[in-house]
N, C-alpha and C positions, 0 to 999 in steps of 0.2 A: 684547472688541473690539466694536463699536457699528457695524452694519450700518447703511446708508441708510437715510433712510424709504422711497426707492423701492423697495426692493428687498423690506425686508421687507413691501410693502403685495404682494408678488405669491405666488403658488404654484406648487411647482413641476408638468412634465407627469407627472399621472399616468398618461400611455399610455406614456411612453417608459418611466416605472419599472416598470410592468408586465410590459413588452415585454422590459428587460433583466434583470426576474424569473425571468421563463419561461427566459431566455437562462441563467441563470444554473443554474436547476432543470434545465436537459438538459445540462447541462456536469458537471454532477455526481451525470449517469446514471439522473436523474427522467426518467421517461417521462411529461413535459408536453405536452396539446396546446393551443396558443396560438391565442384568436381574438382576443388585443390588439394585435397588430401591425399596422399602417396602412401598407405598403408592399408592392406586386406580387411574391409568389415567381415571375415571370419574370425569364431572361435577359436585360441589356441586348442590343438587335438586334446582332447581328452588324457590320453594318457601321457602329454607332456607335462600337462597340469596333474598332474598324480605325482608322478617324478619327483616334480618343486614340491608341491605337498608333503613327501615320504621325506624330504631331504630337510625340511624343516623338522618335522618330528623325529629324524634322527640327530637334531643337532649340526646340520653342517652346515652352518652360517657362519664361518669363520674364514679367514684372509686363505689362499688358496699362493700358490707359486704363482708367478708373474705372469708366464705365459697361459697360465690354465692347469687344472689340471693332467696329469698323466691321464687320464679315463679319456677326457674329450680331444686330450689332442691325439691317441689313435683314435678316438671316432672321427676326428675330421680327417686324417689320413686315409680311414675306411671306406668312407664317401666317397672322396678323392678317387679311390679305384675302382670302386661302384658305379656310380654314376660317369666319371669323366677318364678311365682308365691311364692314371696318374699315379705315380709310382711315391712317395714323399715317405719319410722317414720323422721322428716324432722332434725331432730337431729341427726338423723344416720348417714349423707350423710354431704360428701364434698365434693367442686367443685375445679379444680383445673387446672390449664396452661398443661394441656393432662394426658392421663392414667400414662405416665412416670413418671411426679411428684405428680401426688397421691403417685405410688410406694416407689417412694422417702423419702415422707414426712409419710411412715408408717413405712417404715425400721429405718427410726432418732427417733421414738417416743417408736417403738417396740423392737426394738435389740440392743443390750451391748454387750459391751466387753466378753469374754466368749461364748456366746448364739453359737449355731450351727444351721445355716440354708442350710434347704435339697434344694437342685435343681437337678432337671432330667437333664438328660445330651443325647441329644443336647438340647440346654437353646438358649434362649437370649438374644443378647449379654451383656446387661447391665443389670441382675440380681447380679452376680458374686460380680459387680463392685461399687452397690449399699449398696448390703451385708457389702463388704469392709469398705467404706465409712463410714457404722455404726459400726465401730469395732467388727463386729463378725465375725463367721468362715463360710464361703460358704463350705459344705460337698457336695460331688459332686455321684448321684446315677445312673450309666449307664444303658438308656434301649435297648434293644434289635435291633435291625434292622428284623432279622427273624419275630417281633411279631409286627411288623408294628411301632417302636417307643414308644410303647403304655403303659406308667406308669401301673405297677404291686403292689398290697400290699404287695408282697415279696419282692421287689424290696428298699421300704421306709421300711420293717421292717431291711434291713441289716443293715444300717446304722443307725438304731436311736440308741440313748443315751442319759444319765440325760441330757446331754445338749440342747437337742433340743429342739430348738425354735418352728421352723415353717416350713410346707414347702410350697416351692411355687408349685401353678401349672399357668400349661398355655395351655387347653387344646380351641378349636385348637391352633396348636403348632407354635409358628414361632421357628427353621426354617421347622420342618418335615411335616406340616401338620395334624399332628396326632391328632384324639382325643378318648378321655380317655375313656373306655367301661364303661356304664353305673354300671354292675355287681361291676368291679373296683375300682369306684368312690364309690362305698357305703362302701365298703369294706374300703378302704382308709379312709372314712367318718370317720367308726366306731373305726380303729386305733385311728385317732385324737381323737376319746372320749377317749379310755379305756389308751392311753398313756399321753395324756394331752399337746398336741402342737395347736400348731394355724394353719392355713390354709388361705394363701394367693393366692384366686385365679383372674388371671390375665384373663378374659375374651372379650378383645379387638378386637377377632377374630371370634365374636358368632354368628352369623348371618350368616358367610361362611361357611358351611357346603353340604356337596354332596353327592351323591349316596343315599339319603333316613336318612342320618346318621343325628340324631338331636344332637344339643347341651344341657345339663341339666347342672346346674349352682350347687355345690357341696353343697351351703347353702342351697339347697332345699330339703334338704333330711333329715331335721330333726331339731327340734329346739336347740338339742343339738350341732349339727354339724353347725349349724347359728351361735350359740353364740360365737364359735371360729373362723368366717369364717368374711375374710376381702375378699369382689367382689369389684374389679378393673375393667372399663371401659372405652370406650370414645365415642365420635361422629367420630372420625378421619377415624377408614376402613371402619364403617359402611355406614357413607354418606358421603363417600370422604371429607371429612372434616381435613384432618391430618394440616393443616397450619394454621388453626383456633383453636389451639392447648385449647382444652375443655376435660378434662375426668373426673371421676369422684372414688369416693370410698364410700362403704358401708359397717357398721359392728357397730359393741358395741361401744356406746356412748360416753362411758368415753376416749376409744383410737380417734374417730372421734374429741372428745373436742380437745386431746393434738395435734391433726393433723392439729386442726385451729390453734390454739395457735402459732402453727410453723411457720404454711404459714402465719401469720400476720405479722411475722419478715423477713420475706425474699420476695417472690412475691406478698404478699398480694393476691388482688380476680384476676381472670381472667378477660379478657379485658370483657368488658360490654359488646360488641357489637355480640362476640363469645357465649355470654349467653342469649341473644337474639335468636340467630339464633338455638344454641342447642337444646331452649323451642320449636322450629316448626320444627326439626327435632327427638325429643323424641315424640312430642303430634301428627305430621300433617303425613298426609299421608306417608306412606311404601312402595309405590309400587315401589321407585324407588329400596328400599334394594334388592329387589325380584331378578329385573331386573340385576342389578348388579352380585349379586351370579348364575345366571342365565347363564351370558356369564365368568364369571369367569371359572364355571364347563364347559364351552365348550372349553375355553382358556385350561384349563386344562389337558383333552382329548386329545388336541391338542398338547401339548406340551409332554405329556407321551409316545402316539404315534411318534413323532419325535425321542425321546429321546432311545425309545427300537431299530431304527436304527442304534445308536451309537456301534458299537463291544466293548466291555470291560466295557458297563457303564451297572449299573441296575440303580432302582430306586421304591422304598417304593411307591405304589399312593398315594396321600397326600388326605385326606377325609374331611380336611376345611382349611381355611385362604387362600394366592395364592401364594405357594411357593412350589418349589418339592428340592428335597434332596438327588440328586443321587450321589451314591454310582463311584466313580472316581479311584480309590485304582490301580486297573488294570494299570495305564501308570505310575506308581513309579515307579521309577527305569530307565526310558527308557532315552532315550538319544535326546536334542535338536542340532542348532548347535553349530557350536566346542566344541563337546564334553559335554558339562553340563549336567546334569540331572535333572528331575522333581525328587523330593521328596520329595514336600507336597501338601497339598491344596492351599497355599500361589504361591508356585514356578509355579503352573499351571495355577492358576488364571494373573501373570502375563507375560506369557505365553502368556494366549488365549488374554490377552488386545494388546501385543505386535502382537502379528500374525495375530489375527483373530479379531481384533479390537471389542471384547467380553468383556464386564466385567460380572462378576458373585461374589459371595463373598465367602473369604477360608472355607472349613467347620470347620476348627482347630479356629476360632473363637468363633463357639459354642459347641465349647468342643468334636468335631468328625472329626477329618484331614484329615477322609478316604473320606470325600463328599465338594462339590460346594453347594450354596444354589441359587440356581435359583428364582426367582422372577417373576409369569406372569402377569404384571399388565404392558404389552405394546400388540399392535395387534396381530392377528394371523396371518400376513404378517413378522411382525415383531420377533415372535417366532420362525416360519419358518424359517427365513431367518439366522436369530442368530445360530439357531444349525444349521444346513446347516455350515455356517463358522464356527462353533464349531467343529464338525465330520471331514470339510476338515484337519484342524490343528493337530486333534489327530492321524489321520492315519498316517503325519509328522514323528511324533516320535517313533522313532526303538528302 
């Protein structure tokens, strides 16, 4: 049978096979500790699980308008001028089956054949693949490891061209942590104006932020820079919510139309009961966000600290989202047994799964082979004890 060319030109995620590795190795009594999982071991809050609860027993599990309901999309309007002081109107906003298929359904409405879209590299992993899918060309902009990962407006000027679309950001960064210097982000802004591209930022990660460092949302910086600027969200990190798959998209109206149009043909509205629950976690108390970013930055600490024990590894500190992104390069080359060698991020991740019953994910995934992308979103027992069997396995190899 004879696959699309679309399809076959993509690959699939390696974090989620990872993730359902690990899942699969403690199901069958491996004592795996997993840093590939990209979703909050918290609770949904309490009273968003009430919400979906009341919303069942009143019966509203029924097909909902495309975009969401009227309720949630002023709440994510509400948000919008809450937290990121952004002005949007309920026509602006769609709602959609998680932040990943907003993304989705902007790249099918936004990008042709032709069009060249920017991505910072480390990315992702499914921007590249998304790009793809709309027949354009993912242009790939490396940033620095010495400057903390951190998008430069000399960096998006090398590579633009008539062609260019859009670029994305995703400040904080999955996998680096990084986020975009304020000074940067305006600078970058005022490219988007004076070159004429759009600006897709993916801000699923806004809320985690540490050491004092705030998030600012790129639309906010000017009505010019808004009118090209598509903001991506969800409920997923924010309030543990990832499996209640909710996120959303804001920007110019007319692209927001063709985004419903789309999603009328394919998933329609999200599940009723996930748009329930999102209206009390956009409108109803925060404290648990607080709480959460809270012990994240302690998880954090914690795991940096472990991590500078390691001989040969560094590691960038990550200033939002819960991922670190160290630097592994040092044991290429070296020798497991009978003779093999590590020589990538792939070869060492399975490696440490094999030796040190660790998974982690390649950094050559997100477009940098020289790193692991760690994940802290299990205990500080469990962190601990992960690198502990991570360190013991690397001193292994000569």
């Amino acid at each position: 049978m004879a696959l699309s060319r679309r399809v076959r030109s993509i690959s699939p995620s390696s974090t989620l096979a990872l993730t359902a590795l690990a899942k699969q190795m403690q199901a069958e009594g491996i004592d795996v500790i997993s840093f590939a999982g990209g979703e909050p071991d918290f609770e949904t809050p309490k009273h968003v699980r009430e919400a979906a609860i009341q919303a069942i027993r009143e019966g509203f599990t029924k097909y909902t308008a495309v975009a969401g309901t009227e309720q949630l999309r002023d709440a994510v309007v509400a948000k919008l001028k809450r937290d990121n002081g952004l002005e949007y109107t309920r026509d602006e906003v769609i709602t959609c089956a998680g932040s990943k298929q907003a993304l989705y359904n902007l790249g099918m409405v936004l990008f042709d054949k032709r069009d060249e879209i920017i991505i910072p590299v480390p990315y992702w992993v499914t921007y590249p693949e998304q790009v793809r899918l709309a027949a354009a060309t993912p242009v790939f902009v490396p940033t620095a490891e010495e400057e903390g990962f951190r998008l430069k407006r000399r960096d998006v000027e090398r590579v633009l061209s008539p062609r260019t679309k859009a670029l994305i950001l995703n400040s904080p960064c999955n996998p680096t942590g990084a986020v975009i210097e304020v000074e940067e982000l305006k600078a970058i802004a005022e490219l988007a104006v004076e070159k004429d591209f759009y600006l897709v930022s993916d801000e699923a990660y806004e809320t985690l932020t540490y050491d004092g460092v705030k998030h600012v949302s790129i639309a906010s910086l000017g009505e010019e820079v808004k009118a090209r600027t598509f903001v991506v969200g969800a409920v997923s990190k924010t309030y543990a919510m990832t499996g209640w798959r909710l996120g959303y998209a804001a920007g110019p109206k007319e692209i927001i139309k063709a985004m419903i149009d789309l999603q009328s043909h394919s998933t329609s509205a999200p599940t009723s009961i996930s748009q329930k629950a999102a209206v009390a976690a956009l409108l109803g108390s925060q404290e648990a966000v607080e709480v959460m970013r809270v012990e994240f930055e302690r998880r954090r600490d914690h795991l940096l600290e472990h991590l500078q024990r390691l001989p040969g590894v560094t590691c960038v500190p990550p200033q939002g989202a819960f991922y670190a992104f160290p630097n592994v390069s040092a044991f290429y080359g070296k020798k497991i047994a009978r003779g093999r060698k590590i020589n990538s991020s792939t070869d060492l991740v399975a490696y440490l799964i094999r030796e040190a019953r660790v998974t982690a994910v390649p950094g050559g995934d997100f477009g940098s082979d020289k790193h692991l992308r760690l994940s802290y979103c299990l205990s500080m027992e469990q962190i601990r004890e992960g690198l502990e069997r991570m360190g013991r396995a690397l001193e292994q190899l000569r």
